[in-house]
N, C-alpha and C positions, 0 to 999 in steps of 0.2 A: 765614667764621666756622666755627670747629670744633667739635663738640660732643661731652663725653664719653659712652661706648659704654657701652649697657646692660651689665653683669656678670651673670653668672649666680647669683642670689638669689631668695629668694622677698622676696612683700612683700604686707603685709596688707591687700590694697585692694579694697575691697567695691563689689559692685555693685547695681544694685536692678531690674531686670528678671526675671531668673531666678537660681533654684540648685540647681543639683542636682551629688552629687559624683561623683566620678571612677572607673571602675572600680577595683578595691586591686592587679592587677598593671599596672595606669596609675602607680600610686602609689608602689608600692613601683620601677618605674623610675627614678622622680622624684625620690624620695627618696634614694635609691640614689648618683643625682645630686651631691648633698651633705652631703660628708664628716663634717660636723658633726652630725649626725642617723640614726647607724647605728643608734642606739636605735630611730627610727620607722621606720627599715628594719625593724629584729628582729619589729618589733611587725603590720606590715603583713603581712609573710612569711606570720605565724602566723594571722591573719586570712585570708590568703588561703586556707592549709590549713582551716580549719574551715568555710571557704565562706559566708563571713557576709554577709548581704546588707548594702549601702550602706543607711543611713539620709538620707532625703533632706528636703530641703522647699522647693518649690515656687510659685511667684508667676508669673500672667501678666499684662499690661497694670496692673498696680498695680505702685506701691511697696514695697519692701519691706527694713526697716531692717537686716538682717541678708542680704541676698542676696552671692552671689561673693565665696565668703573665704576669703583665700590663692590668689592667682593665681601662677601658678608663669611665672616666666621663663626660666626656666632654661638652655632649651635655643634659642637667636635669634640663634646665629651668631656673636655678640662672642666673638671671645678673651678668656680668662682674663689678670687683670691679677694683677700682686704687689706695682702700685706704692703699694697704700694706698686708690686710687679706687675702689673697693668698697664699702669700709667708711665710707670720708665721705658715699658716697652713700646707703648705711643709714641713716647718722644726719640726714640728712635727712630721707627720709623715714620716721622715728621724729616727728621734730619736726613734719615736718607735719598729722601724726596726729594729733600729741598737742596742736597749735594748731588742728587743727579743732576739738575735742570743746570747746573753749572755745567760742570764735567766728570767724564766716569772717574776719571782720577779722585775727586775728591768726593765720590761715594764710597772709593776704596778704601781711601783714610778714613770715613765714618766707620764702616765695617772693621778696619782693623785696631777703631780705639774700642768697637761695643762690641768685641766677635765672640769674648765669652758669655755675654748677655744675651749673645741674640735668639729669639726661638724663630722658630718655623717659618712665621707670619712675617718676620723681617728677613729674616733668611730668603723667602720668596722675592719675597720685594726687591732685595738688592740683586735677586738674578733678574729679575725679571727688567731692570729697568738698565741693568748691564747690556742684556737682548734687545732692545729695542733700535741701542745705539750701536749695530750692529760694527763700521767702522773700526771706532773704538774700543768696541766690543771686545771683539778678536784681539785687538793686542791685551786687554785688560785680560783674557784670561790665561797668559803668559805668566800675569806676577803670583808670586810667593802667597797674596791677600786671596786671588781667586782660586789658588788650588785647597789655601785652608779650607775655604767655605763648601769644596765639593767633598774633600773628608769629612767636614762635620755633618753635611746633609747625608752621605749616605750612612753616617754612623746613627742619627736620629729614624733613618727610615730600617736601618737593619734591628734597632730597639722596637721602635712602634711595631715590625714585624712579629716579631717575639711576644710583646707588651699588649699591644692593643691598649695604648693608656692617652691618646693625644699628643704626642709629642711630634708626630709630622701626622698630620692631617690629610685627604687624601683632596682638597680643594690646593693644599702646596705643593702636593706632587703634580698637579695638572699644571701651575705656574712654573715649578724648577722640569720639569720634561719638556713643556715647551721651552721653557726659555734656553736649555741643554742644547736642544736640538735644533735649534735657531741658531747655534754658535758653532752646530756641530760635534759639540761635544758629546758621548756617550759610555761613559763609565760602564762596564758590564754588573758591576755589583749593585749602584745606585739603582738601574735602571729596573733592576732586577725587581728589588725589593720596593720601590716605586709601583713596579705593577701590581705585584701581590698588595701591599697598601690598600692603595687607590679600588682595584678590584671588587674588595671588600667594605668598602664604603662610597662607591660611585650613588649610590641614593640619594648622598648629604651633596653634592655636587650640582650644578647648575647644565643643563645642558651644554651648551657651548663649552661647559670646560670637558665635560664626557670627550665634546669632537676634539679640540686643541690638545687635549693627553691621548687619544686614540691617532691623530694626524704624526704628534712627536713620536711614536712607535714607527709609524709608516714611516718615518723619513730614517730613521734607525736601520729598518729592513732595506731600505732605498740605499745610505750613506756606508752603510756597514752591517752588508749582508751575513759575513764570517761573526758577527757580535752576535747578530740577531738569529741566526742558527743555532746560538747554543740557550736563546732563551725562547727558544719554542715554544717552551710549555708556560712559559708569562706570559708569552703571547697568546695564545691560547686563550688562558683565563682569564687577558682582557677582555679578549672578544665576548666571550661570554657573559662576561658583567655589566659589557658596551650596550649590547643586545637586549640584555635583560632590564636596562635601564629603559633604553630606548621605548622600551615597546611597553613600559606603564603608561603612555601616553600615547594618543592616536597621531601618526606622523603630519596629518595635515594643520595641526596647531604647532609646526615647527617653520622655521622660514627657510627658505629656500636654502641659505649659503650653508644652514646645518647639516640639511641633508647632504651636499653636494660634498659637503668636509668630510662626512660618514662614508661615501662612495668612492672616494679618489684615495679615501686612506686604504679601504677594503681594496681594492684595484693592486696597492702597492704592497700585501700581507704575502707571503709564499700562499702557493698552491695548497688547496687544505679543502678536505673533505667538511670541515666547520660547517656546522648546522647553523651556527650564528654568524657567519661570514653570507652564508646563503641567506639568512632572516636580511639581515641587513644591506647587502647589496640588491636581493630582490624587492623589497618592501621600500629601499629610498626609491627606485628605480620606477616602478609603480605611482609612488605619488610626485616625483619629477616629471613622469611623463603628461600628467594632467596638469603641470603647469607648464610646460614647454613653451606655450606660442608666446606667455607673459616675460621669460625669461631675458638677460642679457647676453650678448653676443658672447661675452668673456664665462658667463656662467655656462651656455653650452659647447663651450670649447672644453672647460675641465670637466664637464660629464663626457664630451665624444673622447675627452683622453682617457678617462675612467674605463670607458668601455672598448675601448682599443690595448689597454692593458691588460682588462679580465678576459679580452677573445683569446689574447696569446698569450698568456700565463695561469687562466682557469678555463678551459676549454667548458667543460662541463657545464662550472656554476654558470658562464654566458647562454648557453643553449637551453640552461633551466630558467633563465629573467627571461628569455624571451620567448620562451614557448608561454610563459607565465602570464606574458602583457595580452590584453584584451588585444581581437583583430581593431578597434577603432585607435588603439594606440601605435597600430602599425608606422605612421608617419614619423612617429618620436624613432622607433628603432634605425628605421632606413636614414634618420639625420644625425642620428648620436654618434653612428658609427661609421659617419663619414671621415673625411679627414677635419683635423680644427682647423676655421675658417680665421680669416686675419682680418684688422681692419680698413677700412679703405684709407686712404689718405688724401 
């Protein structure tokens, strides 16, 4: 079975883990991108000249109704089509959008009138926006409509596996993993081939979705340890591509809830000699601890759980962060790894 190839579009599809935005010459790239928007070119340009800083906002380990908007696909390797398949696939996902804000119900009936049209980019979208409405959610993926759409995605991510031709992209693996594991759901084959995916092209990916696809693994190891034991070795070479992404970039140009997503997912990984478990749990840990006194009460509650996980399930990698931290950062250790504090009332 063949399935049509992501097109280069953007599309509105929100996520709820984190958000924060993009650097403006990330943007103005992007934007740049597509023809239709020289206006938001013009505008970015000139943004960039006055050196404005990004407005951002921020969510870790909660919800949050307005997180990841406007995920850009832009650039995934599909050739440009002229045959039309573009644009039918906008109006999908237009539709499905517009049958979410109703009810999941009748995003399911969009999905099961366009389920053989659908590619990746709506496929995403309708998990994703299935996840948010958590409730309904869960019953929704009872029906007959949600189980097609998990056969069809992991049959798209075991071809890309094989292909490497655009047909799941590794920015829709980081939307269908969360949105999976937000439902609880975790197919061992999807999952599978989701990581090797994604692994392989975590570059084209945006930060936040790095953390939101490396947290859905965490909650996999967390929900369904017996799963996540037999994909050790995904797991693994997420870690490693997590790492490797991470660290093209200096950690203190990340904001806080990224890192804090990077630590508490690392905290929930089995016990592993990982070089990049160690990169990554000692290096967020280092640059959290220079922000500590700026911190939220709720933010150092999931780093003091981060670090109450890693004492009693990585003995070592904990004794290596903290022989690691500077004596002036002594104070963050002695509070991180207290108990988590509540709030007064």
């Amino acid at each position: 079975m063949t399935y049509p190839k992501v097109e280069p579009y953007k599309i509105d599809v929100k996520n709820t883990f984190l958000q924060f935005s993009t650097p403006k010459e990330e943007q103005v790239r992007r934007a740049a991108s597509c023809p239709p928007r020289h206006c938001l070119t013009h505008r970015l340009r000139e943004d960039c000249r006055k050196n404005d800083e990004d407005t951002v906002s921020t969510a870790a380990s909660v919800r949050e109704e307005d997180a990841l908007t406007n995920s850009d696909l832009s650039e995934l390797g599909a050739p440009l089509r002229r045959d039309g398949e573009d644009s039918a696939q906008k109006k999908i996902n237009k539709e499905l959008m517009t049958a979410a804000k109703r009810h999941t119900s009748k995003l399911l009936e969009v999905v099961s009138k366009h389920m053989s049209q659908m590619n990746a980019v709506n496929l995403a979208t309708a998990f994703h926006r299935i996840a948010r409405n958590q409730d309904m959610g869960m019953k929704a993926t009872q029906s007959t409509v949600f189980k097609s759409m998990l056969e069809i995605v992991e049959d798209m991510a075991l071809h890309e596996q094989e292909h490497f031709d655009g047909r799941m992209p590794a920015k829709c693996c980081t939307i269908i993993a969360w949105s999976c594991a937000s439902l609880h759901i975790f197919p061992p084959n999807l999952f599978s081939s989701m990581a090797k995916v994604a692994a392989r092209d975590l570059t084209r990916c945006e930060t936040f979705e790095v953390t939101n696809l490396l947290w859905a693994f965490a909650q996999l190891q967390k929900l369904r340890p017996e799963t996540a034991l037999h994909l050790s070795e995904e797991l693994l070479q997420l870690l490693d591509a997590v790492a490797a992404t991470l660290s093209r970039q200096p950690l203190r140009n990340l904001k806080a809830t990224v890192l804090i997503s990077a630590l508490v997912s690392v905290a929930n990984f089995p016990r592993s000699r990982s070089l990049a478990s160690q990169w990554l749990f000692t290096n967020t840990s280092q640059e959290l601890a220079l922000r500590w006194p700026e911190l939220s009460l709720e933010n150092k509650n999931q780093i003091t759980l981060a670090f109450q996980l890693t004492k009693a399930k990585h003995v070592q990698l904990y004794q290596t962060v903290v022989t690691s931290l500077n004596p002036d950062m002594s104070a963050f250790v002695c509070q991180a790894t207290r108990r988590p504090k509540t709030r007064a009332r």
